[in-house]
N, CA, C and O atoms as a GROMACS GRO file, in nm:
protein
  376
    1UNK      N    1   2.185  -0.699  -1.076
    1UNK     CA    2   2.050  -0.743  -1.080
    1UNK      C    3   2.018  -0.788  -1.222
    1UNK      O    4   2.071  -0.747  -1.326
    2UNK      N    5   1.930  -0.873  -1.210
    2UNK     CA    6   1.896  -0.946  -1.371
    2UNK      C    7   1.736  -0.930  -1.371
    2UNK      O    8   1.662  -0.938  -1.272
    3UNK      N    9   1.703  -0.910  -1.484
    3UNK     CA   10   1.527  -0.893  -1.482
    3UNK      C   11   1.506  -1.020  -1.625
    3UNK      O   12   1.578  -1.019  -1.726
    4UNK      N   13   1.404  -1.112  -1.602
    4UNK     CA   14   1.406  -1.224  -1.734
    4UNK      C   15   1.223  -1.149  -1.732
    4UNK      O   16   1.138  -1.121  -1.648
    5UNK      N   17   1.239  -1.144  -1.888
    5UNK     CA   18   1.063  -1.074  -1.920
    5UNK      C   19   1.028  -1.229  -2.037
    5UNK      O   20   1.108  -1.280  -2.115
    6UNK      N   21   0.916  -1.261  -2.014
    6UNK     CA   22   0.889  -1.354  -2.154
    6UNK      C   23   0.736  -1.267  -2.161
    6UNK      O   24   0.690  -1.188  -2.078
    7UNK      N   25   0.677  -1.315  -2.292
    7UNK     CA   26   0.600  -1.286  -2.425
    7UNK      C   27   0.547  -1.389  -2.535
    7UNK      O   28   0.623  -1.476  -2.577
    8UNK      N   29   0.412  -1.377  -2.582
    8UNK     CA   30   0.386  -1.455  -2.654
    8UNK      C   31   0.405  -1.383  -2.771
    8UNK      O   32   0.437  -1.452  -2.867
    9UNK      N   33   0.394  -1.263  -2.791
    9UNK     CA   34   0.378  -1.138  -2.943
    9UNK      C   35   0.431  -1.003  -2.925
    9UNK      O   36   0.358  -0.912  -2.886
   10UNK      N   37   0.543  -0.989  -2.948
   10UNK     CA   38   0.671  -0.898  -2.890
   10UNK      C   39   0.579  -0.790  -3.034
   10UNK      O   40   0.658  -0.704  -3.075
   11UNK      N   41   0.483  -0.785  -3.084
   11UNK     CA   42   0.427  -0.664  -3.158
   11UNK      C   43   0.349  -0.579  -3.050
   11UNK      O   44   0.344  -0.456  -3.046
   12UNK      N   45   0.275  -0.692  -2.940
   12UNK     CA   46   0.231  -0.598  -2.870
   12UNK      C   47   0.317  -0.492  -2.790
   12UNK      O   48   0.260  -0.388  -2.755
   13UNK      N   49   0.451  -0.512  -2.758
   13UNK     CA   50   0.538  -0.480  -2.660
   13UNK      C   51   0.553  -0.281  -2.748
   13UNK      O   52   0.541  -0.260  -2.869
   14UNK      N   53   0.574  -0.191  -2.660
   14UNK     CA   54   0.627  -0.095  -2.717
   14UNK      C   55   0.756  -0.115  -2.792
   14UNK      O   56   0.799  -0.230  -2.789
   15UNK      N   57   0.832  -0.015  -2.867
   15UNK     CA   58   0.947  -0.014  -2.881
   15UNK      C   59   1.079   0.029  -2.797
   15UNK      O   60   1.197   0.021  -2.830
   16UNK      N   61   1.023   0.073  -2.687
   16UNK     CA   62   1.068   0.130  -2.490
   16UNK      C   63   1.107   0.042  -2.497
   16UNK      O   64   1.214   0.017  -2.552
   17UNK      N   65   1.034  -0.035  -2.445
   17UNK     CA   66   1.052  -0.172  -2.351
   17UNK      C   67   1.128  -0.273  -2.415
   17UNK      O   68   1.209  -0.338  -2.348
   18UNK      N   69   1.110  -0.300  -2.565
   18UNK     CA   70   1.187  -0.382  -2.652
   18UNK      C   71   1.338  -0.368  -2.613
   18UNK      O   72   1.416  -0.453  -2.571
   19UNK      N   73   1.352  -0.262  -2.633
   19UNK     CA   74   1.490  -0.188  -2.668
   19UNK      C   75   1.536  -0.260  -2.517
   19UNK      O   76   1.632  -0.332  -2.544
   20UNK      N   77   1.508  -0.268  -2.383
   20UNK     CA   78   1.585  -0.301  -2.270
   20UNK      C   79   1.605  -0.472  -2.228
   20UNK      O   80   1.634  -0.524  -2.120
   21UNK      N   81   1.572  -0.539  -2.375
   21UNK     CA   82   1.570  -0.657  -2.332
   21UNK      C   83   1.691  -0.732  -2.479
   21UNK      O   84   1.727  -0.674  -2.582
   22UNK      N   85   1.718  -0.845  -2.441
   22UNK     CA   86   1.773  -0.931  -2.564
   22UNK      C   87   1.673  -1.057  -2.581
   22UNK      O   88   1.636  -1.139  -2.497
   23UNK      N   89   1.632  -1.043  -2.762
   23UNK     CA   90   1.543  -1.109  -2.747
   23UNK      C   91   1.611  -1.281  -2.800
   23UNK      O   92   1.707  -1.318  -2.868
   24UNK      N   93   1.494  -1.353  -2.721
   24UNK     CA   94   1.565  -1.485  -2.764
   24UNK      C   95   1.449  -1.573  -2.800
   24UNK      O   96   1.350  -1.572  -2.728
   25UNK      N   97   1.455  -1.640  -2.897
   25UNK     CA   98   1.344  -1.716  -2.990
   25UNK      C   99   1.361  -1.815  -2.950
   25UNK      O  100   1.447  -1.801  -2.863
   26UNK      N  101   1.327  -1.934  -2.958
   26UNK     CA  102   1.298  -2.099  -2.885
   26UNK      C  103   1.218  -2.160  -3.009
   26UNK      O  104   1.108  -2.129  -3.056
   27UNK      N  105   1.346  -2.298  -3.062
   27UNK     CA  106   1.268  -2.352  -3.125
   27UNK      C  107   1.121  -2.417  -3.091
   27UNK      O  108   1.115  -2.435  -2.970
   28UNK      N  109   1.002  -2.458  -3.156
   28UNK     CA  110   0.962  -2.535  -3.112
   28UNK      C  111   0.973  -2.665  -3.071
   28UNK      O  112   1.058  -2.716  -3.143
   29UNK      N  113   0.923  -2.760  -2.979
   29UNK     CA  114   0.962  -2.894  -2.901
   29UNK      C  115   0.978  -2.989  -3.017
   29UNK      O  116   0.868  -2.989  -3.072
   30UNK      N  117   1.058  -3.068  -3.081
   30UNK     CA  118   1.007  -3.168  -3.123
   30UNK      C  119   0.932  -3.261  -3.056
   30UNK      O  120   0.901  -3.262  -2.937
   31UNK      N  121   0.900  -3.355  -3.163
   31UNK     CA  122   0.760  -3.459  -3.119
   31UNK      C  123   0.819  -3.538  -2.987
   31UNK      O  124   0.736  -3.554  -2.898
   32UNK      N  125   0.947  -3.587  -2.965
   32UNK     CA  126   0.964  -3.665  -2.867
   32UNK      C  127   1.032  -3.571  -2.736
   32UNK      O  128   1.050  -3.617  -2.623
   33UNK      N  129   1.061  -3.453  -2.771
   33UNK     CA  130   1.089  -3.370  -2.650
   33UNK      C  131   0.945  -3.300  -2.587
   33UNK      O  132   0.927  -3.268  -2.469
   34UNK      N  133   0.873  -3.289  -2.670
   34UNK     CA  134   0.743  -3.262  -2.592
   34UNK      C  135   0.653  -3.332  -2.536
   34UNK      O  136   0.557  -3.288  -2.473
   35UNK      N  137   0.684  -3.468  -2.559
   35UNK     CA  138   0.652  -3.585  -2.498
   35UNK      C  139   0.726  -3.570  -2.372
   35UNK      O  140   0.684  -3.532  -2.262
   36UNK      N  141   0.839  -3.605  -2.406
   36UNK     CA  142   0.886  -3.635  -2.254
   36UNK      C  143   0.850  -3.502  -2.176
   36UNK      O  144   0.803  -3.536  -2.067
   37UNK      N  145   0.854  -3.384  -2.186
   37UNK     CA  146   0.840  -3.262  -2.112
   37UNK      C  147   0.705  -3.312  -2.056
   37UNK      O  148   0.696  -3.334  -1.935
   38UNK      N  149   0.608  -3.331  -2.133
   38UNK     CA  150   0.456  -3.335  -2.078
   38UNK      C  151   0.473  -3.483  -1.967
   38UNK      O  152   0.396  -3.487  -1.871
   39UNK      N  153   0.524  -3.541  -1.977
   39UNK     CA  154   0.487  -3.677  -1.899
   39UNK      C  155   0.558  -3.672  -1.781
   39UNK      O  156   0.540  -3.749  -1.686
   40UNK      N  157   0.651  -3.568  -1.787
   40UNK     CA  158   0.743  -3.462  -1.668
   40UNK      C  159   0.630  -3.422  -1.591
   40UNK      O  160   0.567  -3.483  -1.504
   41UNK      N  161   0.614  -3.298  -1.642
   41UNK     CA  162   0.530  -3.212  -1.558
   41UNK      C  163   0.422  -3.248  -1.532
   41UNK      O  164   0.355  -3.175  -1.460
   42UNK      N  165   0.351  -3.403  -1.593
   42UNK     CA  166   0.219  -3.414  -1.544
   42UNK      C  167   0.221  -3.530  -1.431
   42UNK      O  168   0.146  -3.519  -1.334
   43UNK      N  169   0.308  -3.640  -1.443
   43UNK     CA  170   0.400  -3.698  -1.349
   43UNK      C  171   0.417  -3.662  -1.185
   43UNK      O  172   0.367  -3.694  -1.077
   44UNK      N  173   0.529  -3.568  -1.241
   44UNK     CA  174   0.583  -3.512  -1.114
   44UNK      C  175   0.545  -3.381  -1.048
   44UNK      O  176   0.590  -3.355  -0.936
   45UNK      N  177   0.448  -3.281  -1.125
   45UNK     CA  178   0.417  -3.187  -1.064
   45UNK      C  179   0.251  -3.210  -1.084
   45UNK      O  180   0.203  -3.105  -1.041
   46UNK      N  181   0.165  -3.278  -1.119
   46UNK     CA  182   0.031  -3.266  -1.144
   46UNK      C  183   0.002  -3.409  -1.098
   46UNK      O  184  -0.115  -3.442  -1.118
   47UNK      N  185   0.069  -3.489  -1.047
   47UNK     CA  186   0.047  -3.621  -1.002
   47UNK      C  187  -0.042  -3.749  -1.067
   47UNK      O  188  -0.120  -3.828  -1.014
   48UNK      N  189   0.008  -3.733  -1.218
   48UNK     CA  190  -0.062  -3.819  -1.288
   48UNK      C  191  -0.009  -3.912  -1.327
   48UNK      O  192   0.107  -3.914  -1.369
   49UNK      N  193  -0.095  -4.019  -1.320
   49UNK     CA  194   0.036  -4.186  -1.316
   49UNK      C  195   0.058  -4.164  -1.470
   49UNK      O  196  -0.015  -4.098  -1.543
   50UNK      N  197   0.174  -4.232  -1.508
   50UNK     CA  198   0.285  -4.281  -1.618
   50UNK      C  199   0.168  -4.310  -1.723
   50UNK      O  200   0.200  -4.252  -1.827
   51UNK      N  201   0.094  -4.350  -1.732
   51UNK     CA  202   0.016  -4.398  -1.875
   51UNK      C  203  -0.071  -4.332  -1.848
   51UNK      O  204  -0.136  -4.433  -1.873
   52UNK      N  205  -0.165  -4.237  -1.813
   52UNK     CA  206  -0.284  -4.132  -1.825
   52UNK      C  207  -0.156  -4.014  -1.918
   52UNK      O  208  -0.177  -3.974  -2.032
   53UNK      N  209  -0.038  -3.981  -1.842
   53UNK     CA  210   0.029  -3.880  -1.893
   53UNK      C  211   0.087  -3.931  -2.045
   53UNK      O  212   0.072  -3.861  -2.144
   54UNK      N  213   0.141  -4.034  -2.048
   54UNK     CA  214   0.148  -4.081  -2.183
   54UNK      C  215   0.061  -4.062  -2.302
   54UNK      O  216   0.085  -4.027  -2.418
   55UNK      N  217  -0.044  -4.095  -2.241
   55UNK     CA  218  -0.182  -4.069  -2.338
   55UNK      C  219  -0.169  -3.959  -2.365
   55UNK      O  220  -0.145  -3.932  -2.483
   56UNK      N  221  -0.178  -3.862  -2.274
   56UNK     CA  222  -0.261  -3.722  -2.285
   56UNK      C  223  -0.148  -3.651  -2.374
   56UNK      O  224  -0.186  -3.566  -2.454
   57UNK      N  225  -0.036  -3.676  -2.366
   57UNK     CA  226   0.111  -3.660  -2.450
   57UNK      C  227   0.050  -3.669  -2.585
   57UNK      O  228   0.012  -3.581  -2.662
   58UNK      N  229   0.050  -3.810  -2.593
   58UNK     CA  230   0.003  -3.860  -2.759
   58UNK      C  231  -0.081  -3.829  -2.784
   58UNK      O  232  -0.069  -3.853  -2.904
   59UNK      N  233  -0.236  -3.763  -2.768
   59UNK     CA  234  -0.324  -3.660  -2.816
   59UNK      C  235  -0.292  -3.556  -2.816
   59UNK      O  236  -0.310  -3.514  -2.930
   60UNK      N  237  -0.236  -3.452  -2.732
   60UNK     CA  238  -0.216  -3.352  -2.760
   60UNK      C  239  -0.070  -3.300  -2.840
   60UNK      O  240  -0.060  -3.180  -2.863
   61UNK      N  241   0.052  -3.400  -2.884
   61UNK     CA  242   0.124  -3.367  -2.927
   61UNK      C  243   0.098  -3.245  -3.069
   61UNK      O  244   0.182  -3.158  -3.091
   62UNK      N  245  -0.025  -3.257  -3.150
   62UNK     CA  246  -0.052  -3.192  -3.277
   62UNK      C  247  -0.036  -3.011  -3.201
   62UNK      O  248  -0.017  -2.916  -3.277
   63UNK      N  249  -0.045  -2.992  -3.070
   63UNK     CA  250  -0.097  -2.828  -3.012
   63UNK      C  251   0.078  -2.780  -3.020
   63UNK      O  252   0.108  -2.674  -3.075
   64UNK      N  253   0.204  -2.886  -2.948
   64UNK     CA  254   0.318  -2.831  -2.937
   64UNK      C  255   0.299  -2.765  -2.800
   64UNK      O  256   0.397  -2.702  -2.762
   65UNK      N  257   0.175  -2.767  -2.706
   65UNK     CA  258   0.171  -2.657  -2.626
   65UNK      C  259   0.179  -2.799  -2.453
   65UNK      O  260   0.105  -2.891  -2.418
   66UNK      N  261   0.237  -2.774  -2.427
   66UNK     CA  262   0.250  -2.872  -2.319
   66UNK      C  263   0.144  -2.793  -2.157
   66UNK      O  264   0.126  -2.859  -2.054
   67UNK      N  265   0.084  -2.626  -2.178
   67UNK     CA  266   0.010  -2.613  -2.088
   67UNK      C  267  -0.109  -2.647  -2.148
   67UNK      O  268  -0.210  -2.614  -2.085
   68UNK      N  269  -0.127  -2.716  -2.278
   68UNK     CA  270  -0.267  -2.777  -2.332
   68UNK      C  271  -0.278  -2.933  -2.263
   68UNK      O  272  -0.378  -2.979  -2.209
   69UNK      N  273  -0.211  -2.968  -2.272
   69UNK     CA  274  -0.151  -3.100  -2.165
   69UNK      C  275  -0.210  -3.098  -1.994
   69UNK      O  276  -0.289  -3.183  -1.952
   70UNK      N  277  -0.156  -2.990  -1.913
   70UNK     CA  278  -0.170  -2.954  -1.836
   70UNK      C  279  -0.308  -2.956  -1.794
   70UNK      O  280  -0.367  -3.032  -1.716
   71UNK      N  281  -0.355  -2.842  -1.872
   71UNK     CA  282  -0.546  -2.829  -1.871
   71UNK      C  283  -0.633  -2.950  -1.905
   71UNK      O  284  -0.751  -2.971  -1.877
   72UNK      N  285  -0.559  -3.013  -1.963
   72UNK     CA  286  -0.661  -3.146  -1.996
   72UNK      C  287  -0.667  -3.246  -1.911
   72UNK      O  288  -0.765  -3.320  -1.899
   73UNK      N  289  -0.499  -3.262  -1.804
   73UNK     CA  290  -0.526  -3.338  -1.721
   73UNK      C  291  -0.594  -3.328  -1.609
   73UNK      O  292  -0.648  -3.419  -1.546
   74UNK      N  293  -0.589  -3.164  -1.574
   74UNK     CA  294  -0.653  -3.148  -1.444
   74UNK      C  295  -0.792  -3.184  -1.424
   74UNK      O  296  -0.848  -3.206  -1.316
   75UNK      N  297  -0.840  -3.188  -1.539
   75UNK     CA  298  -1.018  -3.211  -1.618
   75UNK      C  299  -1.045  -3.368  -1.585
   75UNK      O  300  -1.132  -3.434  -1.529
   76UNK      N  301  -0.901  -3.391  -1.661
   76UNK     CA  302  -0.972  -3.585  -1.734
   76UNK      C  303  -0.887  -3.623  -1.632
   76UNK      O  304  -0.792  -3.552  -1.599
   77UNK      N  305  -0.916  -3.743  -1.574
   77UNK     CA  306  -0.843  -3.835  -1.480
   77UNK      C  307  -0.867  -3.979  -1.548
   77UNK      O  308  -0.804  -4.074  -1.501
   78UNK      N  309  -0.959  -4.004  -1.662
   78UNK     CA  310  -0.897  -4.109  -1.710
   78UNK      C  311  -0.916  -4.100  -1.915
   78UNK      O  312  -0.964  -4.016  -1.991
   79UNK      N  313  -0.861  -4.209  -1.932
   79UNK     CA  314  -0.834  -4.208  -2.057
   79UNK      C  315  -0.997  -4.150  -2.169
   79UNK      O  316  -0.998  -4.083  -2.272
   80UNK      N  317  -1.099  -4.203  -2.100
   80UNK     CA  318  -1.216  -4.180  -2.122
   80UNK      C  319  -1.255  -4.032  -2.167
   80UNK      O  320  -1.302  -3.994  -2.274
   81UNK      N  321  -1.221  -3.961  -2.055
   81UNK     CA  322  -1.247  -3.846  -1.955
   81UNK      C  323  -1.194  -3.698  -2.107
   81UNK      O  324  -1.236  -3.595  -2.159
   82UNK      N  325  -1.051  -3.815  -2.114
   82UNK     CA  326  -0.937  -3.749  -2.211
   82UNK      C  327  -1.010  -3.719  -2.330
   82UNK      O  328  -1.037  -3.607  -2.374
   83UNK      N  329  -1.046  -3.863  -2.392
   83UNK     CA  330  -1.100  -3.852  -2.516
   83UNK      C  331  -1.215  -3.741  -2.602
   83UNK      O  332  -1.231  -3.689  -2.712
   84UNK      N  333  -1.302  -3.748  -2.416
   84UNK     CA  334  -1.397  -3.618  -2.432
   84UNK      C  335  -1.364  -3.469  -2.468
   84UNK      O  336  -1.397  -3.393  -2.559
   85UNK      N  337  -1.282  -3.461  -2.353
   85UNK     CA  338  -1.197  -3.333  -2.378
   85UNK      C  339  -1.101  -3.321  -2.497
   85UNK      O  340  -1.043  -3.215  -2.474
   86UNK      N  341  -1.069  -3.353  -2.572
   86UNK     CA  342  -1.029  -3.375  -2.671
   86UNK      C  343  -1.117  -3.357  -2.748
   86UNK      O  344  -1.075  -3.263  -2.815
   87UNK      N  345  -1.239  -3.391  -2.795
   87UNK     CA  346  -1.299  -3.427  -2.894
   87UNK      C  347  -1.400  -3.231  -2.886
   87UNK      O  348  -1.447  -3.176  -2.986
   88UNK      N  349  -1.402  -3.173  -2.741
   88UNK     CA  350  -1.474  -3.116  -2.706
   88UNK      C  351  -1.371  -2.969  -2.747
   88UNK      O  352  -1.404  -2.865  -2.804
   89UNK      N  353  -1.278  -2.999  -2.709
   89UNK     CA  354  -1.164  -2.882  -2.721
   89UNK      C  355  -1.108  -2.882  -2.896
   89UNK      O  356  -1.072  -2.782  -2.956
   90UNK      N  357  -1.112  -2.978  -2.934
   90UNK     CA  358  -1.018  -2.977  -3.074
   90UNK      C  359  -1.103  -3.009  -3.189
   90UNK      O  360  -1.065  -2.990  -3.304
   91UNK      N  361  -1.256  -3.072  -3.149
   91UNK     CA  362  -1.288  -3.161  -3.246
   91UNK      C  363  -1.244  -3.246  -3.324
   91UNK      O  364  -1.267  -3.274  -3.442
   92UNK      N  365  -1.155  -3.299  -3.221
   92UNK     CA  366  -1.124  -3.461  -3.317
   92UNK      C  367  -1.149  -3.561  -3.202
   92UNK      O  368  -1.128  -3.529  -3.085
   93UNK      N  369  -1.196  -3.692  -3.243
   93UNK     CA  370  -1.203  -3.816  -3.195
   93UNK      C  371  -1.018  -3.880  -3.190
   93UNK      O  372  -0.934  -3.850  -3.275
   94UNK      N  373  -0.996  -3.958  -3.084
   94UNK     CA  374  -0.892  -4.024  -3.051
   94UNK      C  375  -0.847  -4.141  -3.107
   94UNK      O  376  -0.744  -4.194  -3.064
   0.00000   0.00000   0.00000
């Protein structure tokens, strides 16, 4: 049997529980792998055409967080929509 545990802050974790796992660190995405990841998952699992996901890529690349991607598309359906949320979530203009 295999058990996979993930974590955002292995400080919260006891030292129990630490101890039964191997821990493994993950670089962060570079700029063009988190692109393509986001235009993946918003694409093919969130059903957003090729250039809304592009966009939403190229604004949110500064987060590194591709479920910030996620949340913004389910919101904005167009480039417009984006800019708001963006401007509303990050305070910056596009």
């Amino acid at each position: 049997m295999s058990v996979f545990a993930g974590c955002n802050d292995l400080k919260r974790l006891s030292d129990a529980i630490k101890s039964r796992f191997i821990k493994v660190r993950f670089q962060p995405y570079t700029a063009e792998r988190f692109r393509d990841v986001v235009v993946t998952v918003l694409t093919m699992r969130e059903g957003v055409n090729q250039g809304l996901a592009e966009y939403i890529a190229e604004v949110g690349k500064h987060t590194g967080d591709p479920r910030e991607a996620i949340a913004i598309a389910r919101v904005a359906k167009t480039k417009a929509n984006v800019d708001k949320y963006v401007e509303l979530l990050w305070g910056q203009k596009t």
